[in-house]
C-alpha positions in Angstrom: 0.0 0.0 0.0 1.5 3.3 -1.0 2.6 5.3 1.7 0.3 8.8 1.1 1.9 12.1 1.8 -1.1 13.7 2.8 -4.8 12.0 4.3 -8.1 13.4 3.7 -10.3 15.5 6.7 -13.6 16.1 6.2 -13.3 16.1 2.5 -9.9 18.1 2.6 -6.5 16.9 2.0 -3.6 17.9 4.6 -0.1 17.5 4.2 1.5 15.2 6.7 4.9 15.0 5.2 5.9 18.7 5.2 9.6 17.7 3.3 8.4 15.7 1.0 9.0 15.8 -2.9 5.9 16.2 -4.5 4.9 13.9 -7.1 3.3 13.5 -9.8 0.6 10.9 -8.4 0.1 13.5 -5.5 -0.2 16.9 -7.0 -2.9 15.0 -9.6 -4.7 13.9 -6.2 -4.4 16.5 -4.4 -5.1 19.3 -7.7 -8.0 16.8 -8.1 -9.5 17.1 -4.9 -9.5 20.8 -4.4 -9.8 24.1 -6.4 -7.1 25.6 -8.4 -7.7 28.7 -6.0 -8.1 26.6 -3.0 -5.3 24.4 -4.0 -2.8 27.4 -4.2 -4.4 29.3 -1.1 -4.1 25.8 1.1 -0.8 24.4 -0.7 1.6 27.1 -2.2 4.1 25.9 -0.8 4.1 22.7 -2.5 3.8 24.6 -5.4 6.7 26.0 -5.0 8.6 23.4 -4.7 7.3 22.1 -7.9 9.1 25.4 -9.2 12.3 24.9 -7.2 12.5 21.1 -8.7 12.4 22.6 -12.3 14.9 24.6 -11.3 17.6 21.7 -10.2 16.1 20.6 -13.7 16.7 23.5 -15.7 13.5 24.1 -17.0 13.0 26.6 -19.4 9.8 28.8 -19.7 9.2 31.3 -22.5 6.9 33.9 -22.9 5.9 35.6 -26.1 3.2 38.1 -26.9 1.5 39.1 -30.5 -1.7 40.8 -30.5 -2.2 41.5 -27.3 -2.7 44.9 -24.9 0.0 42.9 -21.7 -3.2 42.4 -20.3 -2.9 38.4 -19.2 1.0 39.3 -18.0 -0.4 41.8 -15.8 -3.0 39.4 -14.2 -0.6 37.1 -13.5 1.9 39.7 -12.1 -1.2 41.1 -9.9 -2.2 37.3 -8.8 -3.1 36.9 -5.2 -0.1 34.5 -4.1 2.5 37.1 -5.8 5.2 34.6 -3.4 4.5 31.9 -6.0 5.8 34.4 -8.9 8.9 35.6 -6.4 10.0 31.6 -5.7 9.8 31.8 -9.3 12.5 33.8 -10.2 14.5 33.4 -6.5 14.7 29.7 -7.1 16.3 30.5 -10.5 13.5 28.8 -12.9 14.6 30.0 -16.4 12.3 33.0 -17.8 14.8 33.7 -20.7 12.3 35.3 -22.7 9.1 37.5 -21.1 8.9 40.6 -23.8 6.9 43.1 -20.9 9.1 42.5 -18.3 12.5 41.5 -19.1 15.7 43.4 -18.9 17.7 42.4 -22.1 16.8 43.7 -25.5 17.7 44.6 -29.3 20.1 41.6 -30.4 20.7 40.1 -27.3 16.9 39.1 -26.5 16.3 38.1 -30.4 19.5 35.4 -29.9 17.2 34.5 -27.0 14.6 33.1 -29.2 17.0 32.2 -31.8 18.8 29.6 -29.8 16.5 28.7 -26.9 15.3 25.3 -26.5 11.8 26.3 -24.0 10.5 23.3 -21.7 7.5 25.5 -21.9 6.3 28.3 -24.1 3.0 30.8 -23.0 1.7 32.6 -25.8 -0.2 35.9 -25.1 -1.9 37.6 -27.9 -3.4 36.5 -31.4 -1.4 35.8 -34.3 -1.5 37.8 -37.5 -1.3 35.9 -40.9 -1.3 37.1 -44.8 -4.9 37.5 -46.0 -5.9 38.8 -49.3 -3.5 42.2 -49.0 -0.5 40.2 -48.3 0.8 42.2 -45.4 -0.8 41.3 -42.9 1.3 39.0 -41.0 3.5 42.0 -40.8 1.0 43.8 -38.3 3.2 42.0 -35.2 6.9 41.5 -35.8 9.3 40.7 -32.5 12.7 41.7 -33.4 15.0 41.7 -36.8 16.9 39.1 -38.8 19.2 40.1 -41.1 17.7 43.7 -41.1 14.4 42.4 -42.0 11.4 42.3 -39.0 10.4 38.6 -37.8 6.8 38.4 -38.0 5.0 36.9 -34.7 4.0 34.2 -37.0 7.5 32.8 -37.6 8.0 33.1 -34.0 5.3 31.1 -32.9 6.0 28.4 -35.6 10.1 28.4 -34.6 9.7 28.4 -30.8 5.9 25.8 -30.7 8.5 23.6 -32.9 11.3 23.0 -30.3 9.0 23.3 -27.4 10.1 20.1 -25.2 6.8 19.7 -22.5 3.9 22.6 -23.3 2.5 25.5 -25.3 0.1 27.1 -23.3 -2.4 29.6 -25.4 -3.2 32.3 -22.6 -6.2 34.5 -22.8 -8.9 34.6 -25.2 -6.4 36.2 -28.2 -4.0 33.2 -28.1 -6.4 30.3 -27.4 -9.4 31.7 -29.8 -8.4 34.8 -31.3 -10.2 37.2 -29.2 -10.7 41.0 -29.6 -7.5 41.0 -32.8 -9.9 38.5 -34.6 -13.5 40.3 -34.2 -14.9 41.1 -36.9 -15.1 44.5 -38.7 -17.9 46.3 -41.1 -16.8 43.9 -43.8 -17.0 41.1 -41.4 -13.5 40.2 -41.1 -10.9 40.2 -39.1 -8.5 43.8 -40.3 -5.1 42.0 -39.5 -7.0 38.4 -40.6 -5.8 37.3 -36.2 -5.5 34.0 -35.9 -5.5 32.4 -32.5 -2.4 30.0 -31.4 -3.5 26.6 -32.7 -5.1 27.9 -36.2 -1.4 28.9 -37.0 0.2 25.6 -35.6 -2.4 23.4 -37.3 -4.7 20.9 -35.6 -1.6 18.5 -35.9 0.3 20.1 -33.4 2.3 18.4 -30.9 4.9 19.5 -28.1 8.0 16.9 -28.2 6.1 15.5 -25.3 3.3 14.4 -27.9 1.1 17.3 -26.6 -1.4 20.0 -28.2 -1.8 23.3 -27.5 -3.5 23.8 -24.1 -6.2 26.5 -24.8 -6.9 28.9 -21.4 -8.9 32.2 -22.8 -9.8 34.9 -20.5 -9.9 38.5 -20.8 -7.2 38.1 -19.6 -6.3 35.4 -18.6 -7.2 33.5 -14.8 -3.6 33.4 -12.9 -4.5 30.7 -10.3 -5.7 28.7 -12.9 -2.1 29.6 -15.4 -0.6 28.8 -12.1 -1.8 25.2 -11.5 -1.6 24.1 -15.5 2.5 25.5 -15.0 3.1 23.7 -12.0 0.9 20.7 -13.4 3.2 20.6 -16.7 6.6 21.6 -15.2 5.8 18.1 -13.7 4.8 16.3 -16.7 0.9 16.4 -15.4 -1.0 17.8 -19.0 -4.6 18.5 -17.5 -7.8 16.9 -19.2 -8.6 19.0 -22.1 -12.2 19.1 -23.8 -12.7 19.5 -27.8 -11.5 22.8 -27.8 -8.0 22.1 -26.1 -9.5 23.9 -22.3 -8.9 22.3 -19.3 -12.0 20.9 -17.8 -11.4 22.2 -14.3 -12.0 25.0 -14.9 -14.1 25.1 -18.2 -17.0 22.0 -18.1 -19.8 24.3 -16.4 -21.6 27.4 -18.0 -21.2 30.6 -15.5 -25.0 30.7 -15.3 -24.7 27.4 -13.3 -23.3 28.4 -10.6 -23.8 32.1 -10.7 -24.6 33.4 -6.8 -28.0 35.4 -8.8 -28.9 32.0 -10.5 -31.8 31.4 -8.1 -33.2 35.4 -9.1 -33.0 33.6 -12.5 -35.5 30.8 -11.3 -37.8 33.4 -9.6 -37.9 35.8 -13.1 -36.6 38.7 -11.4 -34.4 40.8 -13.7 -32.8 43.8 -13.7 -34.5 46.1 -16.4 -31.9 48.7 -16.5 -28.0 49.6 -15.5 -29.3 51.0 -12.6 -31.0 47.2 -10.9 -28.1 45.5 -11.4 -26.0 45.7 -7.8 -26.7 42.8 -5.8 -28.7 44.6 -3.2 -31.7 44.6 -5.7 -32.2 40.6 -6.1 -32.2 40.8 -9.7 -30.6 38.2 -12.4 -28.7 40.2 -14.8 -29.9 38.4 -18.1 -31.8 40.7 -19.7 -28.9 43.2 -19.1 -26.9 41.1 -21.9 -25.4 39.0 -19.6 -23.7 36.2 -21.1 -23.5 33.5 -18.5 -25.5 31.0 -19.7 -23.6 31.0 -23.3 -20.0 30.6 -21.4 -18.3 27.6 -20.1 -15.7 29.2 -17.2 -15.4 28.3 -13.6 -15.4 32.4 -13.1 -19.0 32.0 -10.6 -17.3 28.9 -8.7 -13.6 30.2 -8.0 -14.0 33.9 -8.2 -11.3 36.9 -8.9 -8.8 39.0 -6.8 -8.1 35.5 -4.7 -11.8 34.3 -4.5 -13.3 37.5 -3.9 -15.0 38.9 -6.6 -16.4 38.0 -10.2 -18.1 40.7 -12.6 -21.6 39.5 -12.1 -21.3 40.2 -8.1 -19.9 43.2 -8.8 -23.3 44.2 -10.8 -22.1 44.0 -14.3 -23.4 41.4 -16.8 -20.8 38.5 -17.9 -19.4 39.4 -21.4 -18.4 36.1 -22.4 -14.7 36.7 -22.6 -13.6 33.1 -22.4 -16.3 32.3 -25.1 -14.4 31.0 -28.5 -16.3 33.6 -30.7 -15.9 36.4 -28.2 -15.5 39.3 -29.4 -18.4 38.5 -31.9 -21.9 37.0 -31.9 -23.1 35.3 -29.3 -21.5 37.3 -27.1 -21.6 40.9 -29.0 -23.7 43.4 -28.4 -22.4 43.3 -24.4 -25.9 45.0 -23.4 -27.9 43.5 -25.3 -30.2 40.2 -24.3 -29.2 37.1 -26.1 -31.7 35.5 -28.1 -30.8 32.0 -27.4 -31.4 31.4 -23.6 -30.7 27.9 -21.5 -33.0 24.9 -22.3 -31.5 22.9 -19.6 -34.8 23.7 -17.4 -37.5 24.4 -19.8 -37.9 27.8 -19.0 -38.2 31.4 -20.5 -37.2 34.2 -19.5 -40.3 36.3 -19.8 -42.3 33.5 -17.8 -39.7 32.2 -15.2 -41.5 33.4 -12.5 -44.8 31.6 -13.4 -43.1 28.1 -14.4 -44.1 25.1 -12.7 -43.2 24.7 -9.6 -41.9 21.3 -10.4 -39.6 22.0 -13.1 -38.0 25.0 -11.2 -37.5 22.7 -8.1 -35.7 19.7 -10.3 -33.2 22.9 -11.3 -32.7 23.7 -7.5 -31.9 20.3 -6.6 -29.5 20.1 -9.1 -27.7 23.4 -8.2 -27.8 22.2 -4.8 -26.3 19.0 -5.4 -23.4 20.4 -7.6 -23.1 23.4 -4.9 -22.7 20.3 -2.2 -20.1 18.6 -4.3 -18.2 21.5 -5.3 -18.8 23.9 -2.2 -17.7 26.8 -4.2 -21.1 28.4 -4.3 -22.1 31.0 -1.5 -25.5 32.7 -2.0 -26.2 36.6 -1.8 -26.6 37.5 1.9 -29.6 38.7 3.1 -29.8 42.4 3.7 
């Protein structure tokens, strides 16, 4: 019988080896068990030793950005457990390559790329490719060869190519396109964006036989960047759905677990901008919200280390981890969707008249995932 560095508690796993080397087989059980948000708040320290091995290891992680306003580099830099980021770079794992943030430039960073074999490689930002004016591609360049700019393109290609563990695709530009890739008054893309993997091909594979992990967000969750690093610095890839997500955090629509789902069930909606703070009761649906057209664990784990999410903070869910965000379904952001949740058989416009029955069958169900998960914490009662 394997000797078990930790033991479950009441449904919680404790350390009881505070030395030991951390595992593969135990960070998947323990990871498994908890919340990526939990799991960093209740075991950072293991996770930083999951850093310090890759750093006996040599483990090399670059970062690159195309289209992209730093936006998922700043979330990560502004991530609740900032100590994490710190036994990062005090333990000496290798950031060679991080354009917003590192100290070498001109020449010196470009022979970075140019002879760098990354472990891992994050990609922020969409990736610009020749359309119809054949200049496209030229939109993002990093650096100069031979006089001549290097297109983000090549980059990606070059560096994806040599990558020995994972390419992660962080934020909604890299893993789907996002805001670079919405659509114009001709209906196309001006720069014809591209996210990460449409530019690698669906063939795609790490040298460790791997695709592109896909984790959109504007920008970008950090716990969650966090746990998928510390997973793959390991060799642990997460489970990924059709679209190359993790599961962890994106199985569940927001609306699922959204704290105003029950105002949902009752038909009480904000009507305008001015209903939607939570002191009001309402469900923010007809406000544009898109929730119930997003698959995101945003509702369950929260932002700003559990604290928030943009729903509690009275503004409707604009689908930013949705693959087509920038663009229909989630565009207009005010604007009520047309296509609404068919999970519990009922409308909008009659939610508050539905049969008792059906609306309790939803209930139960959001109170047995609430039970399993115990993320979910209702509005308090004024």
């Amino acid at each position: 019988m394997e000797d078990s560095a930790f033991e479950i508690k009441d449904g919680i796993p404790f350390i009881t080896k505070p030395n030991f080397r951390i595992s593969r087989r135990e960070f998947i059980k323990i990871a498994g068990l908890v919340g990526a948000s939990t799991f960093l708040g209740l075991y950072k320290s293991e996770v930083i030793k999951v850093f310090a091995q890759a750093a006996k290891e040599g483990k090399k992680l670059v970062w690159i950005q195309g289209q992209s306003d730093s936006g998922c580099t700043i979330s990560l830099l502004q991530a609740e457990h900032p100590d994490i980021y710190d036994a990062v770079i005090q333990l000496g794992v290798q950031i060679p390559f991080q354009q917003t943030i590192m100290v070498p430039s001109g020449e010196q960073a470009i022979n970075t790329l140019e002879t760098i074999t990354p472990d891992i490689l994050i990609v922020e930002g969409s990736i610009p490719v020749n359309g119809p004016g054949g200049w496209e591609a030229h939109a993002c360049t990093i650096g100069e060869r031979n006089g001549k700019p290097v297109t983000m393109e090549e980059w990606a290609k070059e560096l994806a190519g040599k990558t020995t563990t994972a390419v992660v695709a962080f934020g909604s530009c890299s893993a789907f396109g996002g805001i670079p890739h919405g659509k114009d008054f001709t209906g196309k893309s001006p720069t014809n964006a591209k996210a990460l993997h449409e530019v690698l091909g669906s063939d795609y594979r790490t040298g460790a036989g791997l695709p592109v992990i896909n984790m959109p967000g504007c920008p970008g969750h950090p716990d969650w960047l966090l746990i998928v690093l510390a997973a793959a610095l390991l060799g642990i890839i997460p489970k990924l759905d059709d679209r190359g997500r993790p599961v962890e955090f994106f199985s569940n629509k927001i609306h699922d677990n959204c704290a105003r789902r029950g105002w949902y069930d009752k038909g009480s909606f904000a009507k305008d901008l001015t209903e939607t703070d939570m002191i009001h009761e309402n469900c923010l649906w007809k406000m544009g919200c898109k929730g119930p057209e997003t698959l995101s664990a945003c509702a369950e784990y929260k932002w700003n280390g559990g604290i928030n999410v943009c729903m509690n903070a009275g503004a409707p869910c604009i689908g930013c981890m949705h693959p087509d965000f920038p663009d229909n379904p989630t565009s207009p952001f005010y604007v009520e969707i047309e296509k609404i949740p068919t999970f519990l058989g009922i409308d909008t416009n009659t939610a508050g008249k539905a049969m008792v029955g059906a609306t309790a069958v939803g209930i139960a169900a959001h109170a047995v995932r609430r039970g399993v998960t115990k993320h979910y914490k209702p509005p308090e009662e004024e």
